[in-house]
Chimera marker file (.cmm) of the C-alpha trace (Angstrom):
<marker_set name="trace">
<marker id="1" x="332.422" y="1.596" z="156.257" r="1" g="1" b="0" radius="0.5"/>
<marker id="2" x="328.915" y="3.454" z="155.503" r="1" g="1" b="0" radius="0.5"/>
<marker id="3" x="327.161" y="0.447" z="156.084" r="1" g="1" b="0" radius="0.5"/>
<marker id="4" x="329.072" y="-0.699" z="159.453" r="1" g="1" b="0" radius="0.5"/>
<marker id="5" x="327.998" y="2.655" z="161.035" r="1" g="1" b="0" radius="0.5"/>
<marker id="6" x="324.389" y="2.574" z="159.507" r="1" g="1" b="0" radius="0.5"/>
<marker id="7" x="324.277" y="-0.401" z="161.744" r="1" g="1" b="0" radius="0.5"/>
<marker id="8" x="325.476" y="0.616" z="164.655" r="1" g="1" b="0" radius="0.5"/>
<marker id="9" x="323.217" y="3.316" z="164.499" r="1" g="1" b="0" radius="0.5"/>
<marker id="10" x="320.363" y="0.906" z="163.687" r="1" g="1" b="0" radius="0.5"/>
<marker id="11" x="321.521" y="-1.272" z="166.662" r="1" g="1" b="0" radius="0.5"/>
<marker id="12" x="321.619" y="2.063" z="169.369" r="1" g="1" b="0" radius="0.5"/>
<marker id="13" x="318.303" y="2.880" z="168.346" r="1" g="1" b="0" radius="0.5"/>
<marker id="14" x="316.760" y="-0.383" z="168.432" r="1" g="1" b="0" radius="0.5"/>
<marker id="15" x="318.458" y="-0.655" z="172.177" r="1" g="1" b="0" radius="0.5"/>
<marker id="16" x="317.127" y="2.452" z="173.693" r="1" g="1" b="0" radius="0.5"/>
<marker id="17" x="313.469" y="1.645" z="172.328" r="1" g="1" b="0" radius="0.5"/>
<marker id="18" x="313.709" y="-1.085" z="173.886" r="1" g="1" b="0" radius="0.5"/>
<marker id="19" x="314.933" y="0.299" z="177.101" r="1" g="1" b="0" radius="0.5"/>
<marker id="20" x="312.173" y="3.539" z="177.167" r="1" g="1" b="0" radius="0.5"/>
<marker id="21" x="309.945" y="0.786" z="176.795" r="1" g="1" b="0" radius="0.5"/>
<marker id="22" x="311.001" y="-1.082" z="179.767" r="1" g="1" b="0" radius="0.5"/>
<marker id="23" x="311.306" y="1.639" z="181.977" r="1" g="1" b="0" radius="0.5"/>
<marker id="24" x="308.316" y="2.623" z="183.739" r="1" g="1" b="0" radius="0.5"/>
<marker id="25" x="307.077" y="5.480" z="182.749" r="1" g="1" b="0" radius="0.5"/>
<marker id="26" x="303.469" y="5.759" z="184.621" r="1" g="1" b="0" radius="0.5"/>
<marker id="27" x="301.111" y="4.202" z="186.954" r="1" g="1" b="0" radius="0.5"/>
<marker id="28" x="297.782" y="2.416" z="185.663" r="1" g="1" b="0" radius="0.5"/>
<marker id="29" x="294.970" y="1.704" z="187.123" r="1" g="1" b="0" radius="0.5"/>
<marker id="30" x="296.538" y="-1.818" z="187.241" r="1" g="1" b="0" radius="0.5"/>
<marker id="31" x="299.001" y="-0.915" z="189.372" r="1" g="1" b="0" radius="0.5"/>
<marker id="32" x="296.491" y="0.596" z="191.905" r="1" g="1" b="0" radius="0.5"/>
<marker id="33" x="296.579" y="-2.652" z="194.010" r="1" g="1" b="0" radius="0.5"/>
<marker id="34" x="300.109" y="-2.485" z="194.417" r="1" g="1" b="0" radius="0.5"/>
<marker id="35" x="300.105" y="0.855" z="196.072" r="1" g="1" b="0" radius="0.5"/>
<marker id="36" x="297.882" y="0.027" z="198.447" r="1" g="1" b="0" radius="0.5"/>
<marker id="37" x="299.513" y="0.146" z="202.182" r="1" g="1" b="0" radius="0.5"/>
<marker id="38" x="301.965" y="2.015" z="204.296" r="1" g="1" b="0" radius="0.5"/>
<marker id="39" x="305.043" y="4.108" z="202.766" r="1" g="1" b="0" radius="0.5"/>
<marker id="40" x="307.228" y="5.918" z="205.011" r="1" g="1" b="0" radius="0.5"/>
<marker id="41" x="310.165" y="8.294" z="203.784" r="1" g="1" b="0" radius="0.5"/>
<marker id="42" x="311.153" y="11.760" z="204.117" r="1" g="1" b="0" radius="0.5"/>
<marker id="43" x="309.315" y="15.095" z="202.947" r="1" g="1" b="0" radius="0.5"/>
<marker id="44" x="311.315" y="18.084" z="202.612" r="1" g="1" b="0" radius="0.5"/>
<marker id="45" x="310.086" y="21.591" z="202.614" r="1" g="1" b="0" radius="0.5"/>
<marker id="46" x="312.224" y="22.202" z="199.446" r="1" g="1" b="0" radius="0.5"/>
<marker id="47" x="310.961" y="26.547" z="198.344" r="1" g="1" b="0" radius="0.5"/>
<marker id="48" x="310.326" y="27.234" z="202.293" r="1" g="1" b="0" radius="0.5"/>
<marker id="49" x="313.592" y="26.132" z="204.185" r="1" g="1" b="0" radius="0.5"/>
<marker id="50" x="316.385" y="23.639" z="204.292" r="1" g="1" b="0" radius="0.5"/>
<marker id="51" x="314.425" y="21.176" z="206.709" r="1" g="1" b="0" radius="0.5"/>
<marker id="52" x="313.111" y="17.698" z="206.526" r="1" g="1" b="0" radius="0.5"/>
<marker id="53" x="310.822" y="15.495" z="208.247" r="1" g="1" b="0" radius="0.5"/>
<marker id="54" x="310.099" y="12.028" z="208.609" r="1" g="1" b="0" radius="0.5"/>
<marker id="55" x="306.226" y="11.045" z="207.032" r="1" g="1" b="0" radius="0.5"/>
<marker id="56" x="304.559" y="8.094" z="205.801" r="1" g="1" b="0" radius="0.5"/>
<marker id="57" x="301.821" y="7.935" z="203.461" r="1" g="1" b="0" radius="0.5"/>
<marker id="58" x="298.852" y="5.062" z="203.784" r="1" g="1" b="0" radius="0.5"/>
<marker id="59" x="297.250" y="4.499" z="200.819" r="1" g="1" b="0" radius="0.5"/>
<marker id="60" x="293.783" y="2.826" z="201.813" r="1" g="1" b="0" radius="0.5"/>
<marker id="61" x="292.109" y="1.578" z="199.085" r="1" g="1" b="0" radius="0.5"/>
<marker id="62" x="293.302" y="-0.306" z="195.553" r="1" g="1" b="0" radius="0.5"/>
<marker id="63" x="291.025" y="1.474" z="193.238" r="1" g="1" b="0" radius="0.5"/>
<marker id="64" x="289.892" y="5.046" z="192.006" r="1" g="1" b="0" radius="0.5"/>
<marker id="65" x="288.724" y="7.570" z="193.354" r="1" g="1" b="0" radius="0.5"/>
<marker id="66" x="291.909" y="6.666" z="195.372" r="1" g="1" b="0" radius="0.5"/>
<marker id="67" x="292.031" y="7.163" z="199.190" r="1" g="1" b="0" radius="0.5"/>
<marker id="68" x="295.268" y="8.776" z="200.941" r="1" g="1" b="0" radius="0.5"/>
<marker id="69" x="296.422" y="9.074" z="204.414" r="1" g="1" b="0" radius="0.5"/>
<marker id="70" x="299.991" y="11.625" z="204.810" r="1" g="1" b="0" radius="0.5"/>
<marker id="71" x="301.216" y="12.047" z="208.500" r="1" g="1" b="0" radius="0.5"/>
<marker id="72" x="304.064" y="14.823" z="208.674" r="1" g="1" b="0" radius="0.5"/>
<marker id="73" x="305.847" y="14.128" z="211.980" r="1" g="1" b="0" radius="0.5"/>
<marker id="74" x="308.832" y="16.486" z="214.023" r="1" g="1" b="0" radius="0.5"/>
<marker id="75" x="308.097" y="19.198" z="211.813" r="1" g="1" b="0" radius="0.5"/>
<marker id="76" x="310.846" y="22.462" z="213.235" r="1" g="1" b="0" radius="0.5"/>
<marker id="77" x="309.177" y="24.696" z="214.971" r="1" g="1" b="0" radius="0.5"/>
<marker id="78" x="309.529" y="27.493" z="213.014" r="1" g="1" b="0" radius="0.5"/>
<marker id="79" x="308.663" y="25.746" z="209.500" r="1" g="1" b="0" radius="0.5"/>
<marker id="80" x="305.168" y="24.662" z="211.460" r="1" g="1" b="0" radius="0.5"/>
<marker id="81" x="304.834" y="28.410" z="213.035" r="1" g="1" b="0" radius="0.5"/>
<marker id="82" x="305.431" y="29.485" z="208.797" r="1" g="1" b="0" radius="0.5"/>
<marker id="83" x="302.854" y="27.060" z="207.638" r="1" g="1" b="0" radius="0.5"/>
<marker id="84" x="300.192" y="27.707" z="210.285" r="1" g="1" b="0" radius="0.5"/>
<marker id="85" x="300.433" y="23.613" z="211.396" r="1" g="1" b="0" radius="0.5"/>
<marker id="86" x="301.374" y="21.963" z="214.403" r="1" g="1" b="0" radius="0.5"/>
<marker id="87" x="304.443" y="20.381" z="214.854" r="1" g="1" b="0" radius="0.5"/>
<marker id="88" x="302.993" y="16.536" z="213.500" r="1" g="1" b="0" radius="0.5"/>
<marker id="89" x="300.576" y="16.783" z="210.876" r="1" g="1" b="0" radius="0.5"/>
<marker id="90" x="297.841" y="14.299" z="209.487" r="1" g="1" b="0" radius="0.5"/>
<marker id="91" x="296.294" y="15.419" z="205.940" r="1" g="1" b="0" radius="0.5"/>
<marker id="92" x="293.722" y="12.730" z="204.718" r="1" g="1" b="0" radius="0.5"/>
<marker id="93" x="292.153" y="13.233" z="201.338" r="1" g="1" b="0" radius="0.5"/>
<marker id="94" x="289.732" y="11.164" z="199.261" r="1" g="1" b="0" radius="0.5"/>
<marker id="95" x="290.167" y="12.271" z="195.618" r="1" g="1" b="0" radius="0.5"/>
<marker id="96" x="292.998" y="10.393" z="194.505" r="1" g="1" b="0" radius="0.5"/>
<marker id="97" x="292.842" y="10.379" z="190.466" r="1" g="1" b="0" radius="0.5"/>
<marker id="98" x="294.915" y="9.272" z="187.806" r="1" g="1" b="0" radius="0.5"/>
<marker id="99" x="296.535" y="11.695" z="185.936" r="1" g="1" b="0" radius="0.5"/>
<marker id="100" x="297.046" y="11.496" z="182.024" r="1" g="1" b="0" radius="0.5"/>
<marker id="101" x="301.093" y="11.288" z="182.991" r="1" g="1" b="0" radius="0.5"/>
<marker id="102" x="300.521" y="8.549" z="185.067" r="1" g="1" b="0" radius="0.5"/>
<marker id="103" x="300.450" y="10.257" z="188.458" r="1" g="1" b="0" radius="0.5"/>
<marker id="104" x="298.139" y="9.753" z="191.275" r="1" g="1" b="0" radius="0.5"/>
<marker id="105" x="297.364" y="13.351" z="192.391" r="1" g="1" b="0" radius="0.5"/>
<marker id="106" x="295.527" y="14.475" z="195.616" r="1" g="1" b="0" radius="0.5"/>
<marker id="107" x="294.079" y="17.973" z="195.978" r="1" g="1" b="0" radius="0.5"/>
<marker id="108" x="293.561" y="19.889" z="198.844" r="1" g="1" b="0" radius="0.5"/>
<marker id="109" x="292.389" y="23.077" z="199.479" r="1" g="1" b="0" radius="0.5"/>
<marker id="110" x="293.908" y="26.270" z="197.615" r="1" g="1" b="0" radius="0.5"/>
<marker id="111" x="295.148" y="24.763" z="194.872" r="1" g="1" b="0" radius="0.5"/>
<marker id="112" x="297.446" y="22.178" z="197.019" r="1" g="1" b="0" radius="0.5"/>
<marker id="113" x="298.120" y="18.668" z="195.700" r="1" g="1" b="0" radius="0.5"/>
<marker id="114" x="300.114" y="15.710" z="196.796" r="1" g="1" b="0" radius="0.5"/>
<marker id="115" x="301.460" y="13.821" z="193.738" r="1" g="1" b="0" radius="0.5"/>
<marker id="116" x="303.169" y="10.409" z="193.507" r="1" g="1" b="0" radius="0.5"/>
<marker id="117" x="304.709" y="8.432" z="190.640" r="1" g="1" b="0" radius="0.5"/>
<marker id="118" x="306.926" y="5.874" z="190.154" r="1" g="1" b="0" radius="0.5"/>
<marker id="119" x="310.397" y="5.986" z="192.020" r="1" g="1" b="0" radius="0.5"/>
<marker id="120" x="311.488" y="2.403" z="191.097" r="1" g="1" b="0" radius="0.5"/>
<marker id="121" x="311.457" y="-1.153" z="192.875" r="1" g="1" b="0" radius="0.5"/>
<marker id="122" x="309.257" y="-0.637" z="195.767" r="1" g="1" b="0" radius="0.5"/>
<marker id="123" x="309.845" y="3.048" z="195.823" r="1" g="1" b="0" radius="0.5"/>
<marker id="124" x="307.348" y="6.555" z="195.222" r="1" g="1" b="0" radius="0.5"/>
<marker id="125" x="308.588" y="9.789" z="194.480" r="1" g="1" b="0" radius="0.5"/>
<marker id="126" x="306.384" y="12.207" z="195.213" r="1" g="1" b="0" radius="0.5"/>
<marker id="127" x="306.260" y="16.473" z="194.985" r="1" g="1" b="0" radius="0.5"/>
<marker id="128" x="303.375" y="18.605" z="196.812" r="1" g="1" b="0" radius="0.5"/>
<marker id="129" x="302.149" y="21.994" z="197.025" r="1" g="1" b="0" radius="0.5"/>
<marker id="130" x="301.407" y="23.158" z="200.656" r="1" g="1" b="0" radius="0.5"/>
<marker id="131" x="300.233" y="26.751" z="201.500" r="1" g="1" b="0" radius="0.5"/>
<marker id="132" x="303.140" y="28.311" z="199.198" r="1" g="1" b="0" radius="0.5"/>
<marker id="133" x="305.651" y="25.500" z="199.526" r="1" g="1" b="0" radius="0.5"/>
<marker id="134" x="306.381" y="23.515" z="197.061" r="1" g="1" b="0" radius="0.5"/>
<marker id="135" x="308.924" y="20.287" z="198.113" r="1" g="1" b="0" radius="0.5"/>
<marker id="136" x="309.364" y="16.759" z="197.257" r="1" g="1" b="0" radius="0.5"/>
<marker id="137" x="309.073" y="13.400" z="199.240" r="1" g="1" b="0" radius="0.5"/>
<marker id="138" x="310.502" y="9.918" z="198.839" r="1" g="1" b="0" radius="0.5"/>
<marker id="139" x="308.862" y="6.898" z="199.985" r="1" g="1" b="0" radius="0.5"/>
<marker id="140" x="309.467" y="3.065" z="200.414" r="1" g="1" b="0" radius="0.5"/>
<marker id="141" x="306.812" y="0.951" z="200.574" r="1" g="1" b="0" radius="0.5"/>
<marker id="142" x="306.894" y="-0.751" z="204.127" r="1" g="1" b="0" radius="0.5"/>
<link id1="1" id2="2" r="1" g="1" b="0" radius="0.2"/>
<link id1="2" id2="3" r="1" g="1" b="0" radius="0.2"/>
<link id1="3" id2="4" r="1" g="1" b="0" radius="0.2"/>
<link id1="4" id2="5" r="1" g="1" b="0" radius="0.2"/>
<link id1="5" id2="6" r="1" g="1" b="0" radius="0.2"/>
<link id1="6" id2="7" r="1" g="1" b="0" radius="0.2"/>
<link id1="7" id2="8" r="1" g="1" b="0" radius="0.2"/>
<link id1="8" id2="9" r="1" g="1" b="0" radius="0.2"/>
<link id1="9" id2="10" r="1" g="1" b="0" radius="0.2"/>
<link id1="10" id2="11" r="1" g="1" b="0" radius="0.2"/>
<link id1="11" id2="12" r="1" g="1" b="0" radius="0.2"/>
<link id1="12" id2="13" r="1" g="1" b="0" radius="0.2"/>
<link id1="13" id2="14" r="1" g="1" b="0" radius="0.2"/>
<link id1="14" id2="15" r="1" g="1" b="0" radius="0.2"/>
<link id1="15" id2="16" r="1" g="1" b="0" radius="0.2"/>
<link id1="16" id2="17" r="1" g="1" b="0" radius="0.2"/>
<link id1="17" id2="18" r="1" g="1" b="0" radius="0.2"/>
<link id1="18" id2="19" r="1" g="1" b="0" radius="0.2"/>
<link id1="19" id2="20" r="1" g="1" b="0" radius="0.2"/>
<link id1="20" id2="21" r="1" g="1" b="0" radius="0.2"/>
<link id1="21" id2="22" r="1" g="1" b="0" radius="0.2"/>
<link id1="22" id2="23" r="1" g="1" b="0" radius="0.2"/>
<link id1="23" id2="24" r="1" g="1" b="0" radius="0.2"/>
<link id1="24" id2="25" r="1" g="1" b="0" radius="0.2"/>
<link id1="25" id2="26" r="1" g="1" b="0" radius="0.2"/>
<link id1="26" id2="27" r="1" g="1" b="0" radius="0.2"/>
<link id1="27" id2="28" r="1" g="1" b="0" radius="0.2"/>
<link id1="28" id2="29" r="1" g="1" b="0" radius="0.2"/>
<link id1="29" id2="30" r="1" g="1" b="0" radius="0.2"/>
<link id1="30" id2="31" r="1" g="1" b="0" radius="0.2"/>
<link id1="31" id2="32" r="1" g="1" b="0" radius="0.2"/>
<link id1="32" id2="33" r="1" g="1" b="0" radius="0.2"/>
<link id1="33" id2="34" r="1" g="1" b="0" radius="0.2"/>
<link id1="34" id2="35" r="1" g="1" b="0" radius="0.2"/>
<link id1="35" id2="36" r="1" g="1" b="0" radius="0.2"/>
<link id1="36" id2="37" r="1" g="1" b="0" radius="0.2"/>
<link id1="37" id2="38" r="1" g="1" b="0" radius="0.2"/>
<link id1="38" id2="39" r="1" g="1" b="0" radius="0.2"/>
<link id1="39" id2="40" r="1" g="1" b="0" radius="0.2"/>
<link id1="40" id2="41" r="1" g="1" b="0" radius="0.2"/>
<link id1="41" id2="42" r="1" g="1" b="0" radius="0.2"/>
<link id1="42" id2="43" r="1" g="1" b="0" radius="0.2"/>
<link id1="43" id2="44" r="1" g="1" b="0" radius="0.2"/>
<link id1="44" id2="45" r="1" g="1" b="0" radius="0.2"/>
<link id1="45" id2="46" r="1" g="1" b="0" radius="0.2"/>
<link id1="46" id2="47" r="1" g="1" b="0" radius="0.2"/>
<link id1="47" id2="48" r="1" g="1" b="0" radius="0.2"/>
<link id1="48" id2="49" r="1" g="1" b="0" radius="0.2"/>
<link id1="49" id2="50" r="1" g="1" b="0" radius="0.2"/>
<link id1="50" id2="51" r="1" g="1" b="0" radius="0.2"/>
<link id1="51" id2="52" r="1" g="1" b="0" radius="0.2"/>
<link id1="52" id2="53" r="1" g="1" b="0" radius="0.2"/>
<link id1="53" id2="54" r="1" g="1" b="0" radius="0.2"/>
<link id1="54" id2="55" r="1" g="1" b="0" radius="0.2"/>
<link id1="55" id2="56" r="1" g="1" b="0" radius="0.2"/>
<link id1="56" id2="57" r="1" g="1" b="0" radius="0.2"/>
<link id1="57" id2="58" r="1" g="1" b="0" radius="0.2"/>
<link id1="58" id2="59" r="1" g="1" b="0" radius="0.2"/>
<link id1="59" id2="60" r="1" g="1" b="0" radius="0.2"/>
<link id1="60" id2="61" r="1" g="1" b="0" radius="0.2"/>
<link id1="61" id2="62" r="1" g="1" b="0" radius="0.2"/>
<link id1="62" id2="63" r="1" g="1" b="0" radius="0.2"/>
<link id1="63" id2="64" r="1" g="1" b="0" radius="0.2"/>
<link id1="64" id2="65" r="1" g="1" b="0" radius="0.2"/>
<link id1="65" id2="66" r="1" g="1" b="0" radius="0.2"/>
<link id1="66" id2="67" r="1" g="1" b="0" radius="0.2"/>
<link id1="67" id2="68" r="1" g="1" b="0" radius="0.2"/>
<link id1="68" id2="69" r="1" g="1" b="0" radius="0.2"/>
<link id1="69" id2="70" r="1" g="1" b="0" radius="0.2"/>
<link id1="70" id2="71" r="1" g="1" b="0" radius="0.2"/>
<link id1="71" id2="72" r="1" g="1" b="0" radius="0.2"/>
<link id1="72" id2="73" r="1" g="1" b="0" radius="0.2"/>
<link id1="73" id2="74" r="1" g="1" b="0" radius="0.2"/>
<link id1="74" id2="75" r="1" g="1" b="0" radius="0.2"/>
<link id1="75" id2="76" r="1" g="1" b="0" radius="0.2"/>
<link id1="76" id2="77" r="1" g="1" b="0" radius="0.2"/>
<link id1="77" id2="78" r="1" g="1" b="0" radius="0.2"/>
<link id1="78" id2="79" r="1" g="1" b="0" radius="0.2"/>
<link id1="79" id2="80" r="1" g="1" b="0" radius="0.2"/>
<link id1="80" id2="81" r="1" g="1" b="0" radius="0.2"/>
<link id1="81" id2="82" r="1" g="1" b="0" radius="0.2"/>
<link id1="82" id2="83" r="1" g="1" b="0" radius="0.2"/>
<link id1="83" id2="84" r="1" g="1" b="0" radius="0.2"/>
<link id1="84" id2="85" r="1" g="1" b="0" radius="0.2"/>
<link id1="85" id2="86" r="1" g="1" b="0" radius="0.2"/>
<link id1="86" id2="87" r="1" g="1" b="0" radius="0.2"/>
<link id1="87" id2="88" r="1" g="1" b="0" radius="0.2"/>
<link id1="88" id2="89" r="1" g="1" b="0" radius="0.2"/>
<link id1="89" id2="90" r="1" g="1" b="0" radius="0.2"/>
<link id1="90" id2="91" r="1" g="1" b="0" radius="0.2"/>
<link id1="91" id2="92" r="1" g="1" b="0" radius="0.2"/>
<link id1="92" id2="93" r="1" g="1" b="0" radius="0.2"/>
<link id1="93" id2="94" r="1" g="1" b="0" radius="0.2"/>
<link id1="94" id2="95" r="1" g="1" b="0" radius="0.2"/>
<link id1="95" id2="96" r="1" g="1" b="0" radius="0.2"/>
<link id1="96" id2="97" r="1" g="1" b="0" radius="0.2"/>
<link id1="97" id2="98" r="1" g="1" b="0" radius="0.2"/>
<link id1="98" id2="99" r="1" g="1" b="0" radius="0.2"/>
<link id1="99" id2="100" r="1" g="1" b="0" radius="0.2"/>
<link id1="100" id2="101" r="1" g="1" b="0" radius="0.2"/>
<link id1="101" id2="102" r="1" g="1" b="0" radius="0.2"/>
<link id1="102" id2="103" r="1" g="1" b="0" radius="0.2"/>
<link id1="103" id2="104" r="1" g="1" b="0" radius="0.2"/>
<link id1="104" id2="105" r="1" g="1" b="0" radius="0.2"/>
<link id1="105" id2="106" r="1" g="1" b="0" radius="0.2"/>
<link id1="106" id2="107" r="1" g="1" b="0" radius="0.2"/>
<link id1="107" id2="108" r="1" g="1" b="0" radius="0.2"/>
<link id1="108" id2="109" r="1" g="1" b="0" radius="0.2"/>
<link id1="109" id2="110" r="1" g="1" b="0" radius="0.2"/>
<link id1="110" id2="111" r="1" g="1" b="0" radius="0.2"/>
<link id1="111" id2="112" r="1" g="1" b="0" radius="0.2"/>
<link id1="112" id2="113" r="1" g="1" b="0" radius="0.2"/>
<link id1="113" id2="114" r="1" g="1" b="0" radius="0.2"/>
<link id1="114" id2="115" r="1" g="1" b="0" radius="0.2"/>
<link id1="115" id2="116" r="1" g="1" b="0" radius="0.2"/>
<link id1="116" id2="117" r="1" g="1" b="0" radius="0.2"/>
<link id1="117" id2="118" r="1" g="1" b="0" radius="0.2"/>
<link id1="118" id2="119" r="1" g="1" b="0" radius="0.2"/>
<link id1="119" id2="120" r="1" g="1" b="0" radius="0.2"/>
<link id1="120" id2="121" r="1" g="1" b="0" radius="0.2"/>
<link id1="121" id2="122" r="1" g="1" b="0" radius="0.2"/>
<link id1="122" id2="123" r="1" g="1" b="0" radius="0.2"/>
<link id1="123" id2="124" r="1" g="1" b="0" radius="0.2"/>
<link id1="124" id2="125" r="1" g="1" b="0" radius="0.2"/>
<link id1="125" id2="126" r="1" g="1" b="0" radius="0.2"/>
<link id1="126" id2="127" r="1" g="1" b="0" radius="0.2"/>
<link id1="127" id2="128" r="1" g="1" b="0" radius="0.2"/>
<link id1="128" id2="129" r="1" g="1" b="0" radius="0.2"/>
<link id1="129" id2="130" r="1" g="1" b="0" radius="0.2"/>
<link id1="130" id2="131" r="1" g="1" b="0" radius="0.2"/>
<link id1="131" id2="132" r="1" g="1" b="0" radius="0.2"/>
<link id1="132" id2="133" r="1" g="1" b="0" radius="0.2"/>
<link id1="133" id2="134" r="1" g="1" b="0" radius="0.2"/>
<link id1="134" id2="135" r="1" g="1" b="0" radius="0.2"/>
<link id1="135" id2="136" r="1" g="1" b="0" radius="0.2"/>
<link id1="136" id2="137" r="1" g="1" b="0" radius="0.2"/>
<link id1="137" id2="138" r="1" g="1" b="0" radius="0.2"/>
<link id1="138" id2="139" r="1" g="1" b="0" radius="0.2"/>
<link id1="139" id2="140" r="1" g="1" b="0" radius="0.2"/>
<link id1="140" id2="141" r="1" g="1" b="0" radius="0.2"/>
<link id1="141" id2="142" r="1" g="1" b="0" radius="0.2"/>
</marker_set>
């Protein structure tokens, strides 16, 4: 009986190796070519408010520094007023690295970022830190 659930055990553990290992954990810089283009999703202002807005992200170039285009667009009136914007928004950065995690990450000024990482087949997930909000975004590749 020992030895049947010594197996079993055996078997579970070789099964979810083999299944962390499959999963993708992480961008590389392999990978960069296959970010490359147009995303669109939805970017919420997640500590700020309740709202949402439609954005894509255009990433222009397949290897590092790595170059990224975010337009914000319908932004509520009073979450634009909050963040000093306008109501559509275009941030463009050129300092797209690769993070030890696996990550791209963008900075911006005071300590902002735009990160992205795997969100499965075809898909981002990103998070961001904007003037004191921090939120979350996710994107399909278009």
């Amino acid at each position: 009986m020992k030895k049947v659930v010594l197996l079993i055990a055996v078997a579970l553990i070789v099964v979810s190796v083999g299944l962390a290992v499959a999963q993708k954990k992480g961008f590389t810089e392999k990978d960069l070519p296959g970010l490359k283009g147009m995303w669109t999703g939805t970017l919420d202002f997640g500590t700020f408010d309740v709202s949402t807005a439609p954005c894509t992200l255009e990433i222009l170039n397949d290897k590092l520094p790595l170059k990224g285009k975010l337009t914000v667009q319908n932004i509520q009136a009073a979450t634009a007023t909050n963040l000093g914007i306008m109501s559509d928004g275009t941030f463009q950065n050129d300092n797209g690295t690769l993070s030890t995690q696996g990550t791209i990450i963008w900075t911006g000024p005071a300590g902002g970022f735009f990160e992205i990482g795997p969100g499965g087949e075809k898909k981002l997930r990103a998070q961001y830190w904007f003037k004191g909000v921090k939120g979350n975004a996710q994107l399909t590749k278009k």
